[in-house]
N, C-alpha and C positions, 0 to 999 in steps of 0.2 A: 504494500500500500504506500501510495507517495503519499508526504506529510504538506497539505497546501498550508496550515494556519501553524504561527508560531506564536507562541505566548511569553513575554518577557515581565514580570513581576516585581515588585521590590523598589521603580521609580521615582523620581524627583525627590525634595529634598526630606520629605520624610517616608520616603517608599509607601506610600500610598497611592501610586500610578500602577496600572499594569496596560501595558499595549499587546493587541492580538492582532498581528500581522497576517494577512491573505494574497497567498503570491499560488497560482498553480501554476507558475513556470510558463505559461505558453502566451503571455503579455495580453490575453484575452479576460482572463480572470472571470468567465462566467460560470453563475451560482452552476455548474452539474450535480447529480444524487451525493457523490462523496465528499464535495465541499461544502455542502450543506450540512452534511452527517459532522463532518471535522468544525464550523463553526458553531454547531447545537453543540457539542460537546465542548468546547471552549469558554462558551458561554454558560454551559451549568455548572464549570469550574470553579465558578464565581458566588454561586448560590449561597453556599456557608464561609466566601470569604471574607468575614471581617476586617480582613487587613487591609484591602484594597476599598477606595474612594472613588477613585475612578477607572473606568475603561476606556481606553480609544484605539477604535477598529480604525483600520489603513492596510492600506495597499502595498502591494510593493515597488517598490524608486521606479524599477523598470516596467513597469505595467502599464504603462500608456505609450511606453515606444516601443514594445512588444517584445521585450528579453534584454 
């Protein structure tokens, strides 16, 4: 299984940021069945997490010039 969504935790200056990155490589980055699956599940990551205040979903750098 390719990994489209990456999760980085622990942000800004009191780590209270976490960003969930969505890159499936192919600079198209459309929703298909798996990156939906790997987004739902990134997102109930967050359900009991207290630690985190905020989330910001993004793209990846090269996803609008296609890789």
């Amino acid at each position: 299984m390719v990994a489209y969504v990456k999760i980085e935790r622990g942000l800004g200056p009191d780590g209270r940021i976490a960003v969930v990155r969505f890159d499936r490589g192919d600079g198209i980055n459309a929703l298909s069945p798996e990156a939906l699956r790997q987004l739902t599940a990134a997102a109930r990551s967050f359900e009991d997490d207290v630690a985190t205040s905020v989330v910001v979903l993004a793209g990846s750098n090269d996803a609008h010039r296609g890789g």
